[in-house]
C-alpha positions in Angstrom: 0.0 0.0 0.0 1.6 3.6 -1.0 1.2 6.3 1.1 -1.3 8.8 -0.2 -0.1 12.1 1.6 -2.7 14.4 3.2 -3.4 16.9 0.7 -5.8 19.8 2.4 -6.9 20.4 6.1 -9.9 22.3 7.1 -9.8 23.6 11.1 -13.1 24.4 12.1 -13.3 26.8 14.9 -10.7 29.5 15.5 -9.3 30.4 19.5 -6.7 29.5 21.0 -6.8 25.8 19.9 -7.6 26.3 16.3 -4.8 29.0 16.1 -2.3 26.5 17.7 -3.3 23.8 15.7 -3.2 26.1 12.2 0.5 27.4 13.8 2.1 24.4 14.4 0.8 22.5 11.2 1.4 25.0 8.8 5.2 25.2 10.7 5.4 21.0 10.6 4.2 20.5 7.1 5.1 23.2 4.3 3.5 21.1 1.9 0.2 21.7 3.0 1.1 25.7 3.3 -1.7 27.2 1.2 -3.4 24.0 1.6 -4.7 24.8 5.4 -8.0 26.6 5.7 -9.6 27.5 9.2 -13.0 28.4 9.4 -14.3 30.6 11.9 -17.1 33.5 12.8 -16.3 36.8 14.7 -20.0 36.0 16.0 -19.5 32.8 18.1 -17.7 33.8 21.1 -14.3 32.0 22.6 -14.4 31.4 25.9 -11.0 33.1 26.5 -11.1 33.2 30.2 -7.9 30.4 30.7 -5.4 32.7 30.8 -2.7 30.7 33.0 0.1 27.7 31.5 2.4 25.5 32.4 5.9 25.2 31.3 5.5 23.6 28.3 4.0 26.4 26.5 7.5 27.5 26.7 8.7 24.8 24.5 5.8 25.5 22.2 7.1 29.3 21.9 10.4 28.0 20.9 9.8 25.0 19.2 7.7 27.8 16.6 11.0 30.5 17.1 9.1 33.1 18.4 10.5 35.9 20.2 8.9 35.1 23.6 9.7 38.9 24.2 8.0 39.9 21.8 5.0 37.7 22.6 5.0 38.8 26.2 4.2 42.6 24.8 1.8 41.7 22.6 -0.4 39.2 24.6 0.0 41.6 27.8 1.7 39.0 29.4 3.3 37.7 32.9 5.5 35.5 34.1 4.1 32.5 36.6 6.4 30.5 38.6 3.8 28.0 40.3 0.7 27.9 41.3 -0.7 29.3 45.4 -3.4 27.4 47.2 -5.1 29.6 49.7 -7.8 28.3 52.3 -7.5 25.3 50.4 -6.3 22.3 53.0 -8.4 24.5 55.6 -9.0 27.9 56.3 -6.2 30.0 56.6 -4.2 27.7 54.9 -1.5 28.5 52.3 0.6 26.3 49.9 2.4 26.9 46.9 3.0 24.1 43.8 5.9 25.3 42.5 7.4 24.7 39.0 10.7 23.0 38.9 13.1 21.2 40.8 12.9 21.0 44.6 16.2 20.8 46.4 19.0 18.2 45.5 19.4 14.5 45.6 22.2 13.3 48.3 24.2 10.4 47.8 21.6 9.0 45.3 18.9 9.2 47.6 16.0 11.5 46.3 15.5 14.6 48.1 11.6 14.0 48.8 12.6 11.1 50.3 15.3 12.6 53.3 13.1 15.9 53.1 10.1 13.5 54.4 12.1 11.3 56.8 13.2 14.7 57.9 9.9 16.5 58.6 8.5 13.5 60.2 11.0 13.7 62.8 9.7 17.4 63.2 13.4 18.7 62.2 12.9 19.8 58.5 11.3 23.6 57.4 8.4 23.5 55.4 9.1 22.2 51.9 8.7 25.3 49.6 12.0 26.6 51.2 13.8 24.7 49.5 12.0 25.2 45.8 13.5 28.9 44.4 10.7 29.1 42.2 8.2 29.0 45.3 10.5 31.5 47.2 10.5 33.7 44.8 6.6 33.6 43.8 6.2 34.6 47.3 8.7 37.4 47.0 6.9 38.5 43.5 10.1 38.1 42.1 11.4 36.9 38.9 13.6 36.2 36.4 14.9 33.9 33.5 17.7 31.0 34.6 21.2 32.1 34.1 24.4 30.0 33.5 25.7 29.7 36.4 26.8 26.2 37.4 25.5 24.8 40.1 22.9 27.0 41.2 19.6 27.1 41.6 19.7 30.0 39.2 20.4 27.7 36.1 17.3 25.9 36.6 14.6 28.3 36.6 11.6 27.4 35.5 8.6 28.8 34.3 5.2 29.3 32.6 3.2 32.4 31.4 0.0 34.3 32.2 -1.9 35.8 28.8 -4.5 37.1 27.7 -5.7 34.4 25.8 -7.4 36.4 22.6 -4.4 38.4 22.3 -2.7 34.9 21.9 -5.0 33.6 19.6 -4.4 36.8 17.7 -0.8 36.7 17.5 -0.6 32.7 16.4 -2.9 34.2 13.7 -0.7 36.5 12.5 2.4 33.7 12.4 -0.2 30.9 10.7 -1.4 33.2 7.9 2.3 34.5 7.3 3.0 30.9 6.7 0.0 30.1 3.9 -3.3 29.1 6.5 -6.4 30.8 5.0 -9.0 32.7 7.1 -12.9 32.0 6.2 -15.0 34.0 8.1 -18.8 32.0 8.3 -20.6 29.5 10.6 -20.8 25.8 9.5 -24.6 25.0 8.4 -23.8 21.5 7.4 -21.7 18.8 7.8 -22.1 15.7 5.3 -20.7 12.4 5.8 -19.9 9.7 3.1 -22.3 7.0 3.2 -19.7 4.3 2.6 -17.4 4.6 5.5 -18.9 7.9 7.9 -15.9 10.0 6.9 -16.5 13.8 7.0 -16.5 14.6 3.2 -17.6 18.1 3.2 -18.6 21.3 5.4 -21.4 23.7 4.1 -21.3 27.4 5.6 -24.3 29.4 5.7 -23.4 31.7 3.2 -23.4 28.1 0.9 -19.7 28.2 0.3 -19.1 24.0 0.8 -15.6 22.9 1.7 -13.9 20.2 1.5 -10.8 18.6 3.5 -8.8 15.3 3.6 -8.9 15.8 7.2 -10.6 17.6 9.6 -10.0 19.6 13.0 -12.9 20.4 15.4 -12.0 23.2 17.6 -15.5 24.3 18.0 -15.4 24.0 21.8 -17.8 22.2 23.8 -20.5 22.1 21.3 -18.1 19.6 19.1 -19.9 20.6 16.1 -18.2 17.5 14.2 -16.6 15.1 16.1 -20.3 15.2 18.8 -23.2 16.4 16.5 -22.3 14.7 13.6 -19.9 11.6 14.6 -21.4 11.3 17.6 -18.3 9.8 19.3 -19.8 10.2 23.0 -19.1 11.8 26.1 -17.3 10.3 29.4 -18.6 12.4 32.2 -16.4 13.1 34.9 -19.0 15.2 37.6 -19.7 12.3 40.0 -15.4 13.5 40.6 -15.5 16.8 39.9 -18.5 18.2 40.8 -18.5 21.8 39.0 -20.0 22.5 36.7 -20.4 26.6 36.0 -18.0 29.7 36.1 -18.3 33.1 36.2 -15.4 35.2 35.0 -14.5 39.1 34.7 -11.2 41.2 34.3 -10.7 43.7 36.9 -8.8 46.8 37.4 -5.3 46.0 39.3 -4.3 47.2 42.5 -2.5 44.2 44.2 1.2 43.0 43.3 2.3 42.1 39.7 2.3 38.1 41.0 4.4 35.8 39.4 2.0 33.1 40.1 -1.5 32.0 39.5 -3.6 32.1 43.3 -6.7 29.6 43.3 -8.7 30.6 46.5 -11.4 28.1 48.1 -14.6 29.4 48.4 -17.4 27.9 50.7 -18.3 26.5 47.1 -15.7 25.9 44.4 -12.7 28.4 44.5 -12.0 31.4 43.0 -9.0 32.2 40.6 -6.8 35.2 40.3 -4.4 36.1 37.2 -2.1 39.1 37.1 -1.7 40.5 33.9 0.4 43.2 32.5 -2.8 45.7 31.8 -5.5 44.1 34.0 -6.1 40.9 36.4 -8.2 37.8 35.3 -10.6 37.0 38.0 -13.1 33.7 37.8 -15.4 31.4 40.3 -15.5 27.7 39.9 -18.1 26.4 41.6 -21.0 23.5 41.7 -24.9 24.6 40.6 -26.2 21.6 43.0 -24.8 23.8 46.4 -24.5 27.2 44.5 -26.9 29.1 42.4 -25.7 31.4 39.3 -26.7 34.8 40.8 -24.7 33.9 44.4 -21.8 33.3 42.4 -21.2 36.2 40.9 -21.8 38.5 44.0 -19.5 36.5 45.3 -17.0 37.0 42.5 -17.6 40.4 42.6 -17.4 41.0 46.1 -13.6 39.7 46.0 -12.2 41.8 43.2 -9.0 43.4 44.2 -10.4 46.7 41.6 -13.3 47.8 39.5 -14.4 45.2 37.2 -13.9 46.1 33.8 -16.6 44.5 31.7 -19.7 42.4 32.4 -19.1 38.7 34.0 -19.6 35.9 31.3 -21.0 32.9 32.8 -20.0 29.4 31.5 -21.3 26.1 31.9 -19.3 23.3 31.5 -19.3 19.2 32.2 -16.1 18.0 33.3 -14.9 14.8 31.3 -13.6 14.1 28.0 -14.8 12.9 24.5 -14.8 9.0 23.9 -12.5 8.9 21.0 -11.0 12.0 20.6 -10.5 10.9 16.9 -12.8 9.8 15.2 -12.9 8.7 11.3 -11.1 11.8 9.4 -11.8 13.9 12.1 -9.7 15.0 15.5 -10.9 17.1 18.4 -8.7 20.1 20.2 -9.0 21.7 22.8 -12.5 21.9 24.7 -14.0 19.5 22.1 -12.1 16.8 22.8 -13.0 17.1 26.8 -12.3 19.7 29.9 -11.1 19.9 32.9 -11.7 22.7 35.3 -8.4 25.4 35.2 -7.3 24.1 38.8 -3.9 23.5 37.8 -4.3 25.5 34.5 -3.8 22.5 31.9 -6.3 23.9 29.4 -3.6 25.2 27.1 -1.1 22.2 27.7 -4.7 19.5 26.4 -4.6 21.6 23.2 -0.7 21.6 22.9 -0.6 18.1 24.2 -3.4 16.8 21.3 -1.3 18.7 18.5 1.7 16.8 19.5 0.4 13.5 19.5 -1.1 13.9 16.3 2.4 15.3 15.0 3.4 11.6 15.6 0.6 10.1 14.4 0.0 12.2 11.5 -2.1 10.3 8.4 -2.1 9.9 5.0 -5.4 9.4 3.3 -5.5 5.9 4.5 -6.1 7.0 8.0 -5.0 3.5 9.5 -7.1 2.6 12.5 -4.2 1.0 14.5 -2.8 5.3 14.2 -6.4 6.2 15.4 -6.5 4.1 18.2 -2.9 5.0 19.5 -3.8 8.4 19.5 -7.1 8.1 21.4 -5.7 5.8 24.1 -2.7 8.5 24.7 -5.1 11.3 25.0 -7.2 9.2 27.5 -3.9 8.5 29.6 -3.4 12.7 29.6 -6.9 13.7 30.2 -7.5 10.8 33.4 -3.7 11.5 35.1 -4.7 15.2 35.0 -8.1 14.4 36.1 -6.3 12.8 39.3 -4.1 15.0 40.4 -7.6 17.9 40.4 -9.4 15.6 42.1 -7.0 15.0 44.7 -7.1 18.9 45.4 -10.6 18.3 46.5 -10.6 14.9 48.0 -7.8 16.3 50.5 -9.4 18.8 52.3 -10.2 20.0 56.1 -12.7 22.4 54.5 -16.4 22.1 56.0 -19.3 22.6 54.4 -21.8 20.6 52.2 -19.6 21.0 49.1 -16.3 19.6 50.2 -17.8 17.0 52.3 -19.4 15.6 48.9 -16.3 15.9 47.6 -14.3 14.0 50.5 -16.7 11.3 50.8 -17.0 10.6 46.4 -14.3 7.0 45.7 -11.7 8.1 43.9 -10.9 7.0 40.5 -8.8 3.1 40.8 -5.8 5.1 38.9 -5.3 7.3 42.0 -6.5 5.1 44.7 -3.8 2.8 44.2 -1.3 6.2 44.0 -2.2 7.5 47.2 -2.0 4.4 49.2 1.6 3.9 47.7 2.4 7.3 48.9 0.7 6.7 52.6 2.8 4.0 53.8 6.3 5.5 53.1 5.8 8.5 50.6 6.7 7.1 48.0 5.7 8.2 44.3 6.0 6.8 41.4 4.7 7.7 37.8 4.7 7.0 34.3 7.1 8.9 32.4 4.6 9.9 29.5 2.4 11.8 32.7 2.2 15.6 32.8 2.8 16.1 36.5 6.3 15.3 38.2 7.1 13.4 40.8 7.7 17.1 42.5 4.1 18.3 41.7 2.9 15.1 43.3 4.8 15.8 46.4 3.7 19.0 46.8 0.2 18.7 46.3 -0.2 16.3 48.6 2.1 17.5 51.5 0.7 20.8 51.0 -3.0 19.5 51.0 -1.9 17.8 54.3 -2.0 14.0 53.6 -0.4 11.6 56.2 1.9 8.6 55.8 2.6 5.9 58.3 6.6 6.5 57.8 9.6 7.6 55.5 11.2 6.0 52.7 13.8 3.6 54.6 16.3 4.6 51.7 16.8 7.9 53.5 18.4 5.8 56.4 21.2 5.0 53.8 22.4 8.7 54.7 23.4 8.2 58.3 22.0 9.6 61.4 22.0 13.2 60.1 20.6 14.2 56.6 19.6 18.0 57.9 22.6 19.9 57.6 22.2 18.9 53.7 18.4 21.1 54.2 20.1 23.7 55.7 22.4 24.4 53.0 19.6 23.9 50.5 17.3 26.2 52.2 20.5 29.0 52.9 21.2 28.8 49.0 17.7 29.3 47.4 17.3 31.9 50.3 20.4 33.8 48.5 19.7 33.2 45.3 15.6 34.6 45.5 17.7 37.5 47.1 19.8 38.2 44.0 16.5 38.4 41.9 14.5 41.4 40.5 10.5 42.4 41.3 8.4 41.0 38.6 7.4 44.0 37.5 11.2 45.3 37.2 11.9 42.3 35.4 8.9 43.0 32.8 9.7 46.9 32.6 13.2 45.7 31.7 13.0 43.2 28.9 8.9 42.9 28.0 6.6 45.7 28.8 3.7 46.1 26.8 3.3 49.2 24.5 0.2 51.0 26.5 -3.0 50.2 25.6 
């Protein structure tokens, strides 16, 4: 069998996701340059309120070489170094999830594991200390890594708050520089072939009917292709996650230029808070069985830091993700292919993560089955490990209240059951290597949300009777080195501030 190479893709649906997805093809394959075509209307809304990543977004900046100065300016952007909890474990209650590396291993024994043996014997400080990145997010401090051997310095590392239509307006730009074409109209149609249930063509309401070799459905939740007219199915995830609306608004900023994201609980849900250059994003998570619509956004609004500057948009949502992600001739990105609240902000990393899979899986007209099914059961894998470490935010809580209690008393999913009892007898954590979240996050997510373990790694023992003068060299060194670093906001002014607006 020859290989019969993809010849046209149509993108329906524009955003953040469909903007990624047009980048990075057009970038991947310039063969299909001219031969890319997204189709979306100015008069469907994005929803546009995830404005916090992780660190991978990095690599997707320079993986596309683009100036990430030059991005920060134009998306209004700021830098985020982790990730606070507030009120979370219990009332207040603050922990931070840092991005990169925690302390150092000593004498090949992990530091999590002579941290823990450590803290259990009430001798060790708490464990952000020793993480520069969660020093310095409490500082407001911030700055790129250096090369400077040996120090915590070198291994900065870091994410990026944005305004996520300026984003999807500057991906534009780089996509149609590199041959994508723009339609502007809404999809009135969508007609299958009656021999197999391949997409074969899209009608738009002004009649204009495309067609595509393959086809990309970033039209949100609706999944306008690979729902209403494959009709893949839905898992839902609610009986685990339990909210199900949002209410978001921008808001004036008077507080710090953060170089974090802070999630706050709320009696219901939590609330999240995301400095940007030119404003802060502001949004409540919360449940409509123990919260009504109304309540939520007084409640939003009566914990703004400044004047809100536009009217909330409320969302509705059901957390869970499509059954086949693709389906036929037809993939889903972003918030069609499934959704997970933006607890730990992996909204952008799903779409980044779905365009890289299907990088390596990428078709020819043929579209194999065996490709097809690889690709579903790694997106799966992403959405249910990210799934676990949200719901373990929830399940690990002192919080009272009719909410939380639902949420303590729900089973947790068999994948991280069997996680969290490893972890309870000695700590110990262990993960597949194709998982989003580290071994670190793990740690500090569950120390911070105050989980208990019957007793420490007995590796730590292979250091002797006195592993804590190790910790307090750790803890002395990312004390100097958040020191040595600029303000945020001096660090912006310097290298990235945005032209006023």
């Amino acid at each position: 069998m020859t290989n019969e190479p993809i010849r046209s893709v149509a993108i329906v649906g524009g955003g953040t996701a469909g903007w990624m997805s047009a980048a990075t093809l057009s970038q991947s394959f310039p063969h299909l340059r001219g031969g890319i075509r997204l189709i979306e209307s100015e008069a469907i809304g994005t929803v546009g309120v995830g404005e916090a990543t992780i660190p991978p977004i990095i690599d997707y900046i320079r993986t596309h070489g683009i100036d990430e100065d030059d991005l920060v300016r134009r998306t209004q952007a700021t830098f985020k170094l982790g990730i606070e909890f507030k009120d979370w474990t219990r009332p207040g209650h603050s922990y931070i999830h840092p991005f990169g590396p925690t302390g150092l291993p000593k004498g090949g024994v992990p530091f999590y594991t002579y941290w823990h043996r450590c803290a259990l014997q009430g001798t060790a400080a708490p464990l952000e200390v020793y993480s520069l990145q969660a020093v310095a997010a409490r500082q407001d401090k911030f700055m790129r890594p250096v090369d400077r051997m040996h120090s915590p310095l070198a291994t900065i590392v870091y994410a990026l708050h944005l305004d996520a239509r300026l984003f999807a307006g500057y991906l534009r730009a780089y996509a149609e520089a590199r041959g994508v074409v723009r339609t502007e109209g809404k999809v009135r149609d969508v007609a299958l072939r009656s021999e197999d249930g391949f997409i074969k063509a899209i009608t738009l309401e002004s009649g204009e009917r495309i067609e595509a070799d393959l086809y990309i459905d970033c039209t949100g939740f609706r999944g306008l292709l690979i729902e209403e007219a494959l009709k893949t199915g839905y898992e839902d995830w609610t009986h685990w996650l339990p909210c199900d609306r949002a209410v978001a608004v921008p808001c004036e900023r008077t507080g710090p230029l953060s170089s974090h994201t802070m999630a706050s609980a709320r009696e219901v849900g939590w609330q999240w808070r995301i400095p940007l250059q030119h404003r802060v994003g502001n949004g409540y998570v919360y449940s409509s069985q123990f919260l009504t619509d109304d309540a939520a956004q007084e409640i939003l609004l009566a914990n703004l830091e400044g004047a809100a500057t536009r009217e909330p948009l409320r969302l509705r949502f059901t957390a869970g993700r499509r059954k086949q992600c693709w389906s036929r001739n037809c993939v889903a990105i972003g918030l069609s292919a499934g959704f997970l609240e933006p607890l730990e902000s992996t909204g952008i990393h799903l779409i980044q993560r779905g365009i890289f899979v299907l990088l390596k899986l990428f078709p020819d007209r043929h579209f194999r089955q065996q490709d097809i099914d690889q690709y579903n059961r790694q997106l799966a894998f992403d959405y249910e490990r990210a799934r676990d470490f949200i719901v373990a935010h929830y399940h690990f809580t002192e919080r009272e209240g009719g909410f939380w209690r639902y949420c303590r008393s729900t089973a947790l999913p068999e994948s991280l059951r069997e996680r969290i009892e490893l972890f309870r007898n000695y700590g110990r954590l262990l993960r597949d290597e194709n998982e989003l979240f580290s071994v670190q996050s793990w740690f500090h997510m569950l120390i911070g949300q105050g989980v208990k373990t019957a007793g420490y790694d007995p590796f730590a023992d292979s250091l002797g009777p006195n592993p804590q003068a190790a910790l307090d060299e750790i803890q002395q060194v990312v004390a100097g080195c958040a020191s040595t670093m600029p303000s945020h906001e001096a660090f912006i002014e310097r290298h990235c501030r945005a032209a006023s607006q």
